[in-house]
DRENVEXFI-217313 format. One line per field, with one value per residue (C-alpha): residue number from 0; residue in three letters; chain; x, y, z. Coordinates in steps of 0.001 Angstrom, whole numbers, plus 500000, padded with zeros to 6 digits. Example, Ala and Ser with C-alpha at 12.3 -4.5 7.8 and 13.67 -1.06 7.14 Angstrom:
BEGIN
k 0:1
r Ala:Ser
c A:A
px 512300:513670
py 495500:498940
pz 507800:507140
# end
This chain:
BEGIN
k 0:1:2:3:4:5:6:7:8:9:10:11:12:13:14:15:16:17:18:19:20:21:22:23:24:25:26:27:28:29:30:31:32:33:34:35:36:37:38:39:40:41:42:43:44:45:46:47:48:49:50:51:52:53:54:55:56:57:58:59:60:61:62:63:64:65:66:67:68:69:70:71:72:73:74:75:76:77:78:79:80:81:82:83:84:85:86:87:88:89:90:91:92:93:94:95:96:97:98:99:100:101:102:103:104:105:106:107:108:109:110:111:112:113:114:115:116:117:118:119:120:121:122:123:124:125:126:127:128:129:130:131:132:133:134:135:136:137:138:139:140:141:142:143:144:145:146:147:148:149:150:151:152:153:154:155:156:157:158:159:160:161:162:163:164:165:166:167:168:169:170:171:172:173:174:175:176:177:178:179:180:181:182:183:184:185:186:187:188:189:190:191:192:193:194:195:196:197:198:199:200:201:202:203:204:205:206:207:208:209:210:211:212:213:214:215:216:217:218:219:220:221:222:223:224:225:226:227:228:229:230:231:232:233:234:235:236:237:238:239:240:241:242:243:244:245:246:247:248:249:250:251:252:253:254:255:256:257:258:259:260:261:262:263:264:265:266:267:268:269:270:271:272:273:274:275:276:277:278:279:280:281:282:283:284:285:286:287:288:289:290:291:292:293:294:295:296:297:298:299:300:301:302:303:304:305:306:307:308:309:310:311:312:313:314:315:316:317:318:319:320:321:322:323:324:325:326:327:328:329:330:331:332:333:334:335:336:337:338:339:340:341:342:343:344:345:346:347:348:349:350:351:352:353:354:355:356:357:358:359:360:361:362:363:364:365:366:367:368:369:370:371:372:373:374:375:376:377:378:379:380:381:382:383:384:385:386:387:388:389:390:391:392:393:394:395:396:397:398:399:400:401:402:403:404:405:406:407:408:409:410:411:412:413:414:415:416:417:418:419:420:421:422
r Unk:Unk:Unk:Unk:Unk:Unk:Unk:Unk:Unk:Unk:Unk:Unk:Unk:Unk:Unk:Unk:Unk:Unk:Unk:Unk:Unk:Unk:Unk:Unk:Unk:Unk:Unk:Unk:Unk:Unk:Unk:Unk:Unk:Unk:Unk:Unk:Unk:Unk:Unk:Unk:Unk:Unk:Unk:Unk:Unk:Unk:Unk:Unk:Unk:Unk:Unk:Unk:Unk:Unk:Unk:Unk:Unk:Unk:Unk:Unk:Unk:Unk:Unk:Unk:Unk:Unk:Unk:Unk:Unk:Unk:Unk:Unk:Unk:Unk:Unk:Unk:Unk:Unk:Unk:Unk:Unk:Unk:Unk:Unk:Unk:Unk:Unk:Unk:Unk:Unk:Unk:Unk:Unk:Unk:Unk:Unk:Unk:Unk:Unk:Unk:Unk:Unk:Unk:Unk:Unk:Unk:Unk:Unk:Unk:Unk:Unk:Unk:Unk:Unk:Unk:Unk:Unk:Unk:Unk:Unk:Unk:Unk:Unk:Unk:Unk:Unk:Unk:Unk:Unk:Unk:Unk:Unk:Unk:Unk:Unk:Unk:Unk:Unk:Unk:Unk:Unk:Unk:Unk:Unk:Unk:Unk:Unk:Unk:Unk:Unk:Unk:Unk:Unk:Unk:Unk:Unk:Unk:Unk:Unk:Unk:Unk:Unk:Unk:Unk:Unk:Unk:Unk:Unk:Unk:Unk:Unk:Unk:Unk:Unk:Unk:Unk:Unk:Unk:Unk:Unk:Unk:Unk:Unk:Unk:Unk:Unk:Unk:Unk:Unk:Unk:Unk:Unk:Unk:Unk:Unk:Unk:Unk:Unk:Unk:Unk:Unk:Unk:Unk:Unk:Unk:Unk:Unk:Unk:Unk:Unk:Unk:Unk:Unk:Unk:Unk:Unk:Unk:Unk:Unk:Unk:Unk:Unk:Unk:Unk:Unk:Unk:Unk:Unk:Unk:Unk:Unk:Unk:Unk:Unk:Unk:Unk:Unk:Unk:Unk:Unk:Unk:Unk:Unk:Unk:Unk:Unk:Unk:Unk:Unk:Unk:Unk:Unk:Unk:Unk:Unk:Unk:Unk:Unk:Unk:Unk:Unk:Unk:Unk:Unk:Unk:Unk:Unk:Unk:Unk:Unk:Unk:Unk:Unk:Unk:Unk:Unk:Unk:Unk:Unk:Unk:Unk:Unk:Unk:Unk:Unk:Unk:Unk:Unk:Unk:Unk:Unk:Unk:Unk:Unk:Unk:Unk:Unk:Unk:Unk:Unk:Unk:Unk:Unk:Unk:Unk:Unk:Unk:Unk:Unk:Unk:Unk:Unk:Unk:Unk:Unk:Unk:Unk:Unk:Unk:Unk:Unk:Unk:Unk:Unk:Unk:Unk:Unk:Unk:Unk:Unk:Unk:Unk:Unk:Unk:Unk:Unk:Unk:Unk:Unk:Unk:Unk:Unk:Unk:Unk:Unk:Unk:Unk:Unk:Unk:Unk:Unk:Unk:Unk:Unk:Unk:Unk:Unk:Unk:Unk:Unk:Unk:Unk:Unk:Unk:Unk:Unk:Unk:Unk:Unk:Unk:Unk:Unk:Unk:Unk:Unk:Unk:Unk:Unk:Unk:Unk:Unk:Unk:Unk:Unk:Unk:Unk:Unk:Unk:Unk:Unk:Unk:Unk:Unk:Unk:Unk:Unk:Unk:Unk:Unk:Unk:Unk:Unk:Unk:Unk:Unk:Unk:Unk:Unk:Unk:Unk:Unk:Unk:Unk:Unk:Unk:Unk:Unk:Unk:Unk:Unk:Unk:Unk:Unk
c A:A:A:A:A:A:A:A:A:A:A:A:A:A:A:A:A:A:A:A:A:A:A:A:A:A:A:A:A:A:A:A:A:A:A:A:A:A:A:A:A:A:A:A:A:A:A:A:A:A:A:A:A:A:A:A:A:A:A:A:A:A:A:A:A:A:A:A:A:A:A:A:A:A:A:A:A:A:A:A:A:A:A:A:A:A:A:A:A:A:A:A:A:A:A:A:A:A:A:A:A:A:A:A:A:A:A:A:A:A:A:A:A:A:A:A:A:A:A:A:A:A:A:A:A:A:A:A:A:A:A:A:A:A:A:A:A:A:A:A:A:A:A:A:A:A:A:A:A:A:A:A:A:A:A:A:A:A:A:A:A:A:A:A:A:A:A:A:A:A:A:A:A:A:A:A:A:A:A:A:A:A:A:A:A:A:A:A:A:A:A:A:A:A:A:A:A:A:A:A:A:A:A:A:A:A:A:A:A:A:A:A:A:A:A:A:A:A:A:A:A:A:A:A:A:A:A:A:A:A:A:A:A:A:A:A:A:A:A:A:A:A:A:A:A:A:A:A:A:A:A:A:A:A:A:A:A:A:A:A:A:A:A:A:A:A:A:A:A:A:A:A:A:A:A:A:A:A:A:A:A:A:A:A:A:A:A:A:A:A:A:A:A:A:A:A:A:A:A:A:A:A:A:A:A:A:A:A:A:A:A:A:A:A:A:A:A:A:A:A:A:A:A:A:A:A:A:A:A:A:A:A:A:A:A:A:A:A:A:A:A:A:A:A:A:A:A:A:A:A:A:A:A:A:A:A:A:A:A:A:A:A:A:A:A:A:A:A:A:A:A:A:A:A:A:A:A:A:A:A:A:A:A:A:A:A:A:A:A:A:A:A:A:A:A:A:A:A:A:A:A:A:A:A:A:A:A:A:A:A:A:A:A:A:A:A:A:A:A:A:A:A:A
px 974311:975728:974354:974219:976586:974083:969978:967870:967268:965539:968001:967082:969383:970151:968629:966485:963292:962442:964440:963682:965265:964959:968410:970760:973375:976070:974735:975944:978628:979620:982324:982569:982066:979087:977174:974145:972871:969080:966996:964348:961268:959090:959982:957950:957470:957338:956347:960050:961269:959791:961539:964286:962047:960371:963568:963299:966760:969601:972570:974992:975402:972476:971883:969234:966191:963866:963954:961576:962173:961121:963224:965730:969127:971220:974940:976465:979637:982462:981178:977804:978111:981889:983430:983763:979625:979960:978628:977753:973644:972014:971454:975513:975145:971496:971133:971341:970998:967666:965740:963328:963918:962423:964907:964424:965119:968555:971161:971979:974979:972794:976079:976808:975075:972090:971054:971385:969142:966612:967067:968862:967934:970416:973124:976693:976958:972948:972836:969402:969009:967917:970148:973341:975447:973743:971932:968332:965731:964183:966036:966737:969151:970268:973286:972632:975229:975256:973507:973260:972356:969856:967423:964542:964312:960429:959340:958044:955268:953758:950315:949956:947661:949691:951123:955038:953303:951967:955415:956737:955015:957083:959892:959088:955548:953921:956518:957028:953214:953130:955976:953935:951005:953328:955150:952553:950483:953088:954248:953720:951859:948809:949234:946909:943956:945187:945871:943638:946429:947659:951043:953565:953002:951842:955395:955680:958967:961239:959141:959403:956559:956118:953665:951766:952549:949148:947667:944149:941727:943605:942375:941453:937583:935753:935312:938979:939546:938207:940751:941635:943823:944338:946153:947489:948358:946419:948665:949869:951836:949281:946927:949081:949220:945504:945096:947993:946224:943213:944747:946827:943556:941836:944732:944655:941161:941094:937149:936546:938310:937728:940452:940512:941743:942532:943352:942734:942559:939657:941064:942903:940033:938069:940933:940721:937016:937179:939370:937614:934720:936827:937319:934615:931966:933482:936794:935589:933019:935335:936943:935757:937473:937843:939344:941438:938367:936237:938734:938881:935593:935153:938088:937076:933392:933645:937232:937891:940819:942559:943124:945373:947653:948808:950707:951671:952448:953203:956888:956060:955045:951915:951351:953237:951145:948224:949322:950083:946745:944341:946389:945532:948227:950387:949699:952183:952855:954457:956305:957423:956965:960543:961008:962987:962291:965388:963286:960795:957250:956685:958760:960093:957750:954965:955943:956718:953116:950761:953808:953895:955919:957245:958577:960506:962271:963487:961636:963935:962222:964922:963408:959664:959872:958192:955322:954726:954350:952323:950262:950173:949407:946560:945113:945510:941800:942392:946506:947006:945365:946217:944443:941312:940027:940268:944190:946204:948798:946794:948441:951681:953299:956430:959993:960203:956989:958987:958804:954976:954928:956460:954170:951401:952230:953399:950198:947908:946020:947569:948041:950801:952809:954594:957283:957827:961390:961067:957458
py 669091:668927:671840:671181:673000:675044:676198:677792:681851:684652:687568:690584:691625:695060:696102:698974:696285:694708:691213:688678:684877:681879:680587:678058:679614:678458:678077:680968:679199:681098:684034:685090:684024:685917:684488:681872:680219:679923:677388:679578:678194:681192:684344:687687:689814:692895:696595:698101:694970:696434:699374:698279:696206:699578:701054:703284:702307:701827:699015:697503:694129:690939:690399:687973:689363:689650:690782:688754:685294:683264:680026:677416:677687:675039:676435:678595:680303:679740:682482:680551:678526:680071:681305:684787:685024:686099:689478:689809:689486:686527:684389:683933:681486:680237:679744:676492:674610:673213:676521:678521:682063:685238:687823:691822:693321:694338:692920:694191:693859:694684:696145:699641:702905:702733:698969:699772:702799:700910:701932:698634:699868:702216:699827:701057:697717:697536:696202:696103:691993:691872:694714:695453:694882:691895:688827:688430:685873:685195:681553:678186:679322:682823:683872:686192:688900:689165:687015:687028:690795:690012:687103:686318:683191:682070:680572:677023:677483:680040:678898:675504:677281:680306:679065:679964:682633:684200:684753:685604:688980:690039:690404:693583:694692:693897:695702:698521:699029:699100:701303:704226:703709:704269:707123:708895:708647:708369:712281:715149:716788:714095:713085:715491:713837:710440:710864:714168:716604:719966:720203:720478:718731:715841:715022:713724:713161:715311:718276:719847:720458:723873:726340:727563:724849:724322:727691:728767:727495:725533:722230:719684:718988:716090:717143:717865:714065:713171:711314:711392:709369:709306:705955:706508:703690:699939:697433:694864:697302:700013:696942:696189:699975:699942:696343:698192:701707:699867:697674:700450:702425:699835:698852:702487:703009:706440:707901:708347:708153:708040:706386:707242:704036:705932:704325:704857:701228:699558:696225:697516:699325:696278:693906:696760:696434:692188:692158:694857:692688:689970:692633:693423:696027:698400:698392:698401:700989:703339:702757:704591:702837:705866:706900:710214:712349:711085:711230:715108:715628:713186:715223:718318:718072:715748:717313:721319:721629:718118:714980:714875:712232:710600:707294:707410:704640:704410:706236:708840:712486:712294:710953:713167:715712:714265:713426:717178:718406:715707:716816:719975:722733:720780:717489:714365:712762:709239:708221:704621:704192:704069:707254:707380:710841:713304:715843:716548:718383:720320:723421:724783:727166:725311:722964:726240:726916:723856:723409:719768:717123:714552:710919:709143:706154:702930:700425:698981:695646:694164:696186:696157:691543:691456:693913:692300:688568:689606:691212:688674:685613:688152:689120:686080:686099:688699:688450:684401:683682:682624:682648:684578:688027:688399:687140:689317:686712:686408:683678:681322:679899:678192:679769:678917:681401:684280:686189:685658:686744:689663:690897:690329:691809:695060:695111:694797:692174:690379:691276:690030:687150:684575:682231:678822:677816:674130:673781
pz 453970:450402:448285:444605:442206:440460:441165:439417:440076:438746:436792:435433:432455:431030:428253:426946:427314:429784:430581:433049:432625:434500:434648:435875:438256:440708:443767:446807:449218:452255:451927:455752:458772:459308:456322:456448:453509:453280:451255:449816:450525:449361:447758:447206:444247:444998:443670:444198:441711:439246:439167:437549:435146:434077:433278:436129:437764:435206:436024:434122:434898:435314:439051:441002:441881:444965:448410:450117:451698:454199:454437:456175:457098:455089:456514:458675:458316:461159:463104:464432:467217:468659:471493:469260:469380:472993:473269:469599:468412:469890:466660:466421:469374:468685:465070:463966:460399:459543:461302:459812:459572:457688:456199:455874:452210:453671:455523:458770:461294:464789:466026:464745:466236:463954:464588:467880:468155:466231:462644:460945:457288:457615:458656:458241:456198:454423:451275:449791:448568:444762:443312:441743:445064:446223:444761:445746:446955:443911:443454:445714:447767:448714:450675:453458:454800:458379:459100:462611:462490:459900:460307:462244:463722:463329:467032:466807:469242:466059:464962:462372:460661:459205:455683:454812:452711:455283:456677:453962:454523:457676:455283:453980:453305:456264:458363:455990:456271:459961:459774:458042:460547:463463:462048:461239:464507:466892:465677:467611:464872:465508:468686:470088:468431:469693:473222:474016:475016:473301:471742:473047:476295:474455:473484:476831:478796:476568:477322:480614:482634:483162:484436:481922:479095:478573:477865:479642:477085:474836:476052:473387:473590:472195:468900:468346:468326:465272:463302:459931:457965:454032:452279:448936:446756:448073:446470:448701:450837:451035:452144:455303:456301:456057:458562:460732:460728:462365:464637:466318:466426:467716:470200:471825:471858:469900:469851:466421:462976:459408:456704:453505:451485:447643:444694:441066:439995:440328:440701:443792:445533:445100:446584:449572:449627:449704:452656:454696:454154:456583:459520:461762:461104:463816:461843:458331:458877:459246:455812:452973:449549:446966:443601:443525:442913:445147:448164:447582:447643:450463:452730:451644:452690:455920:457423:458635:456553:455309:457005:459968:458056:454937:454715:450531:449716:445717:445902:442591:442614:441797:445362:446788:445480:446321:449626:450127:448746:451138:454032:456905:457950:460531:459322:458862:455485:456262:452736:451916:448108:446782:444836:441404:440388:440477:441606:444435:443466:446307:447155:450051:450321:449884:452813:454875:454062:455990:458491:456363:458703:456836:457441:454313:453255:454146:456665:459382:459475:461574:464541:463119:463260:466426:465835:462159:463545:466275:464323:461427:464179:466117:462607:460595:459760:457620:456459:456535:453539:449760:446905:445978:445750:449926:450083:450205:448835:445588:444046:444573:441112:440365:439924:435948:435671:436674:433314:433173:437323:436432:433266:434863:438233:436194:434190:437443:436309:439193:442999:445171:443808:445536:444238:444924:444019:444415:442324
# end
């Protein structure tokens, strides 16, 4: 397939103002045998883009923007296909051109130590798509790194009824989302209210077991098992946490649990509110939708000391801080808001204080694929849809209303905005 000399892509320019253009670009060609070039058929906007919009992340030079895609494979570089893909990650001998396939925000190679122990956002070779050192989705046709270390292939058996929108999610927010559910309850620190054990046998297999372990009368009773979980920040991201949260809670079974869903925009507690109106009663009515104020009152009144977790979401201090205050001595805060701030609020000391435990950074959606489609095909009641206050996609416009997109999408008056290059 003949690709056309030039295509139209979104750059951000440097400036002391904000300074997005629609422009007229050559179009990416392959560089190395591992790359794949994608036909963009959707592409995300998302809260991290606009850090650089707000001034919040100097650079030097324009670049593309965007780091969510989902898309088809137009051409393959010499590596797909060969005798050399023996042995390396299975899309080098099963990728073909014309398949559909989602991409994580960063490339990945699925072959050093830390894409094979699970972590692929810290790839020896990541680049993070839509910055400085690599053009983004955010146009017709991106080139992808990697790219059999990177993609996911979309099945063909997944359901009609799932829009490419829908997919587009799996790219970053809906994994990243999961991602702080999972690290949050999956630590030590609150699996004893999950799975009804005392610390530190609960760790499991690691742990040896001990005479003793257990000590005479520490046994968790009923009333120790009653859950508590914070959110801070529901944008799109802090949305997906929120659909996770329950679903894992659901999955396992776990007595009794509250969630505290904070934000203090009202447009964003009521988007929260609209699409736990979709979920059953037995999930939504354990979902209380608060601003800042109310959520301390809330925790302090109805918890002993703090809730047992907090998956912050926004990536600033004053979430951090907030995070720190909701939470109990011993509790987990489970951080994937991209922070820009040189310093972090909370001292040593302070941390030393409520024995904090503390999860931060990057998702690896590479490894996190197969958890977000299953959960976006099991829960597409609530995730699939577009358009209106209960999508979560709120709106799809074309490519050439990028600068628009992005004012609005800065200014909340909008939620989660999709792109459609070829509209």
């Amino acid at each position: 397939m003949a690709l056309p000399p030039t295509s139209t892509a979104v750059r951000i320019h440097p400036g002391k103002l904000a300074d997005i253009r629609v422009e007229q670009l050559q179009t990416p060609t392959i560089v190395h045998p591992d790359d794949a070039i994608v036909k963009v058929l959707k592409a995300g906007l998302c809260g991290s883009d606009l850090h650089a919009y707000r001034g919040l992340e100097p650079f030097d030079a324009p670049y593309i923007c965007g780091h969510e895609l989902v898309g088809e494979v137009v051409a393959l570089g010499a590596s797909f296909g060969a005798a050399s893909a023996e042995g390396r990650p299975a899309l080098y001998s099963k990728l073909k051109v014309g398949d559909k396939v989602v991409s994580p925000f960063t490339c990945s190679c699925e072959e050093c130590h830390f894409c094979r122990i699970g972590f692929p956002s810290r790839c020896v070779h990541s680049l993070l798509f839509g910055s400085p050192n690599l053009a983004g989705a955010q146009a017709q046709y991106a080139r992808i790194p990697y790219a059999g270390g990177t993609l996911f292939l979309l099945p063909p058996e997944l359901p009609k009824d799932l829009p490419e929108e829908s997919f587009m999610l799996c790219g970053d927010i809906l994994p990243t989302g999961y991602f702080a559910a999972i690290q949050a309850l999956g630590h030590p620190n609150v699996a004893p209210i999950v799975k009804g054990e005392s610390y530190p046998g609960v760790i499991g297999s690691i742990v040896p077991k001990v005479r003793g372990l257990q000590a005479e009368g520490a046994r968790v009773l009923k009333e120790d098992r009653k859950l508590s979980v914070a959110i801070v920040g529901l944008g799109p991201v802090g949305i997906c946490a929120l659909v996770s949260l329950l679903d894992i809670l659901t999955q396992n079974a776990v007595p009794e649990y509250t969630v505290y869903a904070v934000d203090p925009v009202p447009a964003r507690r009521a988007k929260a509110a609209a699409i736990l109106n979709k979920m059953t009663p037995a999930e939504a009515g354990h979902v209380k939708v608060l601003d800042i104020d109310a959520a301390k009152a809330a925790v302090k009144a109805e918890t002993e000391k703090g809730v047992d977790a907090v998956l912050e979401i926004v990536g600033n201090d004053s979430a951090i801080l907030l995070a720190y205050d909701l939470m109990r001595p011993f509790g987990v805060i489970s951080s994937v808001g991209v922070h820009t701030s040189p310093q972090f609020p909370i001292n040593g000391d302070a941390l030393y204080t409520k024995n904090v435990a503390a999860s931060f950074g990057r998702c690896p959606v590479r490894a996190m694929f197969p958890l977000a489609v299953d959960l976006l095909v099991r829960r597409r009641d609530v995730l699939g849809g577009v358009g209106g206050e209960e999508a979560l996609v709120e709106r799809v416009i074309p490519l050439s209303d990028a600068v628009n997109g992005y004012d609005k999408f800065n200014s909340m008056t909008w939620g989660k905005v999709v792109f459609d290059p070829w509209a």
